[in-house]
C-alpha positions in Angstrom: 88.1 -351.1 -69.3 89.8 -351.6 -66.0 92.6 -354.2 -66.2 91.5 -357.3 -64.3 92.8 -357.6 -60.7 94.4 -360.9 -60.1 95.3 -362.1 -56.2 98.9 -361.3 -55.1 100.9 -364.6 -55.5 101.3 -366.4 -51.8 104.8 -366.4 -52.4 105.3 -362.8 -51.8 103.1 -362.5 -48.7 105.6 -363.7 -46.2 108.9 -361.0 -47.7 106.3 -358.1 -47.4 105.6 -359.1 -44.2 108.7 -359.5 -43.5 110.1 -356.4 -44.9 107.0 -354.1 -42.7 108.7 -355.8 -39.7 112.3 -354.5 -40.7 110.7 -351.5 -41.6 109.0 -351.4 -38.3 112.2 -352.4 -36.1 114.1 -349.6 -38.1 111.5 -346.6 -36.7 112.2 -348.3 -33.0 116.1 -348.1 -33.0 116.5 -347.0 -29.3 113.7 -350.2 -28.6 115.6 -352.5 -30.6 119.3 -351.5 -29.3 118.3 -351.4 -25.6 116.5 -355.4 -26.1 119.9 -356.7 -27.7 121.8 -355.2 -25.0 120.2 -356.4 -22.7 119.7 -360.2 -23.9 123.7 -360.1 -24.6 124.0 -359.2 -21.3 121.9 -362.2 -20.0 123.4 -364.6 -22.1 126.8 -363.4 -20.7 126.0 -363.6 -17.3 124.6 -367.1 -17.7 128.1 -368.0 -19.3 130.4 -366.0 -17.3 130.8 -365.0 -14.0 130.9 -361.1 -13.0 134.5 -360.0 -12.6 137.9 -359.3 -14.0 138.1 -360.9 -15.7 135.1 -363.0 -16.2 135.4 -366.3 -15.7 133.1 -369.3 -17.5 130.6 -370.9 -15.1 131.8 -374.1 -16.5 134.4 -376.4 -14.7 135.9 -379.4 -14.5 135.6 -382.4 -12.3 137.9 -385.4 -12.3 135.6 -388.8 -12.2 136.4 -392.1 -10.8 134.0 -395.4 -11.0 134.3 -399.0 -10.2 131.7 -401.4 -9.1 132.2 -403.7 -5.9 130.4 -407.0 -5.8 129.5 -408.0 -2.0 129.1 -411.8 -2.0 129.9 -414.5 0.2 132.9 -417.1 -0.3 130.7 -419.8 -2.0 129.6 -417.0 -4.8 125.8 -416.4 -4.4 125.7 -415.4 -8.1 127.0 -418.7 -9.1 125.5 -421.1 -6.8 122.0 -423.3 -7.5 120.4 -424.4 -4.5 122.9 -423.1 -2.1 122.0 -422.4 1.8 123.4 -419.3 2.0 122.2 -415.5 2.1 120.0 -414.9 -1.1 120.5 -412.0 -3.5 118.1 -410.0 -1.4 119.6 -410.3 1.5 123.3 -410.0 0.1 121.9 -406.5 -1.3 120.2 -405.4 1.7 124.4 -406.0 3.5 125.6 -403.9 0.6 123.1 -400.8 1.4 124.1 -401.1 4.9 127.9 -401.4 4.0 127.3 -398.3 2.1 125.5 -396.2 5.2 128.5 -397.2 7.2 131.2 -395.5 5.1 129.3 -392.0 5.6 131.7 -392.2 8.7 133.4 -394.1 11.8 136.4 -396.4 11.1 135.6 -397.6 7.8 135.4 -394.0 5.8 138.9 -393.3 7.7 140.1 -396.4 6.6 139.2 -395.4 3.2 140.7 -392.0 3.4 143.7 -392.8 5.0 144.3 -395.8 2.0 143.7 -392.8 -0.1 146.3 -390.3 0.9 143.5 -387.6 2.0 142.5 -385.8 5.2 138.9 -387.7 6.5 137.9 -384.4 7.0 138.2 -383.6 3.2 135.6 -386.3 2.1 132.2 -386.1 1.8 130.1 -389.4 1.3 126.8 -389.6 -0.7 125.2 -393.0 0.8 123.1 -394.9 -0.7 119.1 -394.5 -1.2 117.2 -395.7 1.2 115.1 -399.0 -0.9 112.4 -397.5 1.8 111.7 -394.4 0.2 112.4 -394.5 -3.6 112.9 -391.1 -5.7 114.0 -389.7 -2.6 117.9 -388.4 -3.3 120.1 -389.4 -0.3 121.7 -386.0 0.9 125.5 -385.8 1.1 127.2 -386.6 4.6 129.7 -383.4 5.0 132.5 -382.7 7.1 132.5 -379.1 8.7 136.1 -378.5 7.5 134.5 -379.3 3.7 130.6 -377.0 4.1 130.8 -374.5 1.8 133.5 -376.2 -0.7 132.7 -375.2 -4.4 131.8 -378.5 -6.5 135.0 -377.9 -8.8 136.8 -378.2 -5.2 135.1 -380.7 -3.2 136.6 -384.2 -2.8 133.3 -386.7 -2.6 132.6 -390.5 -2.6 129.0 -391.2 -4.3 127.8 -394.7 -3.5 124.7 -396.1 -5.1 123.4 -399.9 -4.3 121.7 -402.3 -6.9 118.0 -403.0 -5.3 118.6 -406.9 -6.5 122.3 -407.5 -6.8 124.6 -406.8 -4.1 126.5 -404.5 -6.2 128.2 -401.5 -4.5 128.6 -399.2 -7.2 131.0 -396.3 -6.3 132.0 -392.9 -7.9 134.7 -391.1 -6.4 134.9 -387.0 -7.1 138.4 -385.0 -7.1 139.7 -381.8 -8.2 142.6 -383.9 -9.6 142.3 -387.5 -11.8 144.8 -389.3 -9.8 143.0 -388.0 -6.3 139.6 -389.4 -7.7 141.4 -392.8 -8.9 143.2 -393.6 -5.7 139.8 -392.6 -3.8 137.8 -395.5 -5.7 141.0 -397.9 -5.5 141.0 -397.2 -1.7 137.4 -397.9 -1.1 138.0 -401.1 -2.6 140.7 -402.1 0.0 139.6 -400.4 2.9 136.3 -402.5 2.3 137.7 -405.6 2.0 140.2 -405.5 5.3 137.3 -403.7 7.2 135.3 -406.5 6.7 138.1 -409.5 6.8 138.9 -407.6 10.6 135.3 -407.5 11.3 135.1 -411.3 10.4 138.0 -411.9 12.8 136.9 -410.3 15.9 133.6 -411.7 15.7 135.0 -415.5 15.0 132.7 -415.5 11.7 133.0 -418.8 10.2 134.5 -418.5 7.1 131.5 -420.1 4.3 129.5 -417.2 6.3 131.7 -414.7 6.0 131.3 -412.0 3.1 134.0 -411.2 0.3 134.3 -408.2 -1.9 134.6 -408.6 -5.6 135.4 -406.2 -7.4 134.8 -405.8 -11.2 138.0 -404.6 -13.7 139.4 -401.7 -12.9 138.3 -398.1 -11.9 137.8 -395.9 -14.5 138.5 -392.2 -14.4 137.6 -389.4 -16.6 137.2 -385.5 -17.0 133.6 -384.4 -16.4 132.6 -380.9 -17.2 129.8 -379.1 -15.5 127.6 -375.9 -15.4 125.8 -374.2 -17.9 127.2 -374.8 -21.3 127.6 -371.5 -23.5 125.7 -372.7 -26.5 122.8 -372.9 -24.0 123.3 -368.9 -23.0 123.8 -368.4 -26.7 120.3 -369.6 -27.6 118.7 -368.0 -24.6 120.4 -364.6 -25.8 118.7 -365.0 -29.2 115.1 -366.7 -28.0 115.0 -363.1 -25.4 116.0 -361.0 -28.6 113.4 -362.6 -30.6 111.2 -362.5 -27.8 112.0 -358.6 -27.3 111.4 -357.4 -30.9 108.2 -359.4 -31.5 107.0 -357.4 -28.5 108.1 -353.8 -29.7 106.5 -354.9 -33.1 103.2 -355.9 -31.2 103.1 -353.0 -29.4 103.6 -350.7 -32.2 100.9 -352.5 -34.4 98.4 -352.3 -31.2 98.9 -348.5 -30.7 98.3 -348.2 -34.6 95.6 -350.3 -34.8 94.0 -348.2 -31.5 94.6 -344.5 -33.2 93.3 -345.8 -36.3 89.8 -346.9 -34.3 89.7 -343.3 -32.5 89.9 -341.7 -35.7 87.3 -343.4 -37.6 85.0 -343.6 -34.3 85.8 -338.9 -34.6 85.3 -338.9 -38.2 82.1 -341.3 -37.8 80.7 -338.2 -35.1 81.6 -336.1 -37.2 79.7 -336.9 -40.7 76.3 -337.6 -38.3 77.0 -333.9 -37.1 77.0 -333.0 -40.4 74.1 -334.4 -42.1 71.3 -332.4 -43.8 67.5 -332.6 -42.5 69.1 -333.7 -38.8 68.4 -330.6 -37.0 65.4 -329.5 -39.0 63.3 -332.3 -38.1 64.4 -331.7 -34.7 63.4 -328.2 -34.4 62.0 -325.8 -37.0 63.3 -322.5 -38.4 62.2 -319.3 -35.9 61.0 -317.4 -39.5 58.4 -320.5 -39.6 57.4 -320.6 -36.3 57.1 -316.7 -35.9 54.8 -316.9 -39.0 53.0 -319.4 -37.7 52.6 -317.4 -34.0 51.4 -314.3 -36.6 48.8 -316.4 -38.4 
């Protein structure tokens, strides 16, 4: 009596599957070595730059931020009822402020308060409130065009769209650069506009003050691509790259095996008794027949 034939447990499915991969893999050894090499050599690209000797793609930027309040002398913020500018309006003078440091007197004021060639800066104004999710490009000297980022020296200024609150972000290869830039902007914004004040005979309850909140703060920033990213593309590409040798091994397989059976199916028609018979009879019969 055969022995009763009980289903394989599920358990063991996923190793044999597992293992007919390996086994798979280890009959493609040229396949397999050529799609490692190359994912290792796109994750290394992605991390390092051609050379020698390679250097990471990742660098590091020196950060400086401080937020400027532009108010008048009886504080807007503060006041109920007052006749002065509203927020609105105190934020429209702050965009404006903003546009006007991308160059003339008052970005040379601000580099020269910071120890740096005006030539040297680049200024990022602020969006226009006109055209929102449209990103403000970068006002560029011709000494500083082509500058790489880790090199460039750059004053990003962004505006509130209901506070009159300058906020500015100052960019240097070196911390103290990128501190003294922010610092700077701060004074060279407020004598810019105490001279402009002046000269125009501004009375003083309408003249506008700058305010500025704490200290700037500085930090290290590091850009690019970071290597655990090329480290997990590397892997997803191998991965990718054996899945498809072991696809296109099982398809071939699977294709032969259809060929054969399709040549042996011919084959046992070809061969079956009573076929050719019925088709057309022995010539002892028919020249029997022809003599009856």
């Amino acid at each position: 009596m055969p022995a009763a034939q009980y289903p394989r447990p599920v358990f063991l499915e996923e190793p044999l599957e597992l293992i007919k991969i390996l086994r798979e893999l280890s009959r493609r050894r040229r396949l397999v070595g050529l799609v490692l090499g190359a994912s290792l050599l796109v994750g290394f690209l992605l991390a390092f730059k051609p050379g020698l000797p390679p250097q990471s793609r990742q660098y590091q930027v020196s950060l400086a931020a401080a937020d400027i309040l532009i108010d008048t002398r009886d504080s807007q913020l503060v006041a109920v009822g007052g006749k002065g500018p509203d927020l609105t309006t105190l934020a429209g003078r702050a965009n404006l402020i903003g546009n006007l440091m991308t160059g003339g007197p008052l970005k040379n004021a601000v580099a020269k308060e910071a120890g740096i060639s005006p030539e040297q800066l680049a200024v990022v104004p602020p969006a226009n409130v006109n055209t929102p999710g449209v990103t403000p490009a970068p006002v560029t000297p011709p000494a500083s065009r082509g500058l790489a980022d880790v090199d460039a020296t750059i004053l990003n200024l962004t505006v509130d769209e209901t506070l009159p609150i300058l906020h500015v972000t100052a960019q240097a290869p070196a911390v103290e650069t990128a501190s003294r830039l922010s610092t700077a902007t701060i004074v060279a914004l407020r004598r810019y506009l105490g001279s402009v004040a002046a000269s125009q005979h501004i009375p003083a309850a309408h003249q506008l003050v700058v305010r500025k909140f704490g200290a700037p703060v500085a930090q290290v920033a590091t850009r690019g691509l970071p290597r655990r990213i090329a480290l997990i593309v590397a892997i997803l590409l191998a991965l990718l790259g054996c899945g498809a040798i072991v696809g296109a091994s099982w398809f071939a397989r699977s294709w032969r095996q259809i060929e054969e059976a399709e040549a042996r199916g011919h084959a046992d028609s070809d061969q079956q008794p009573g076929v050719g018979a019925a088709a057309r009879p022995p010539s002892s019969l028919t020249a029997s027949g022809n003599s009856v």
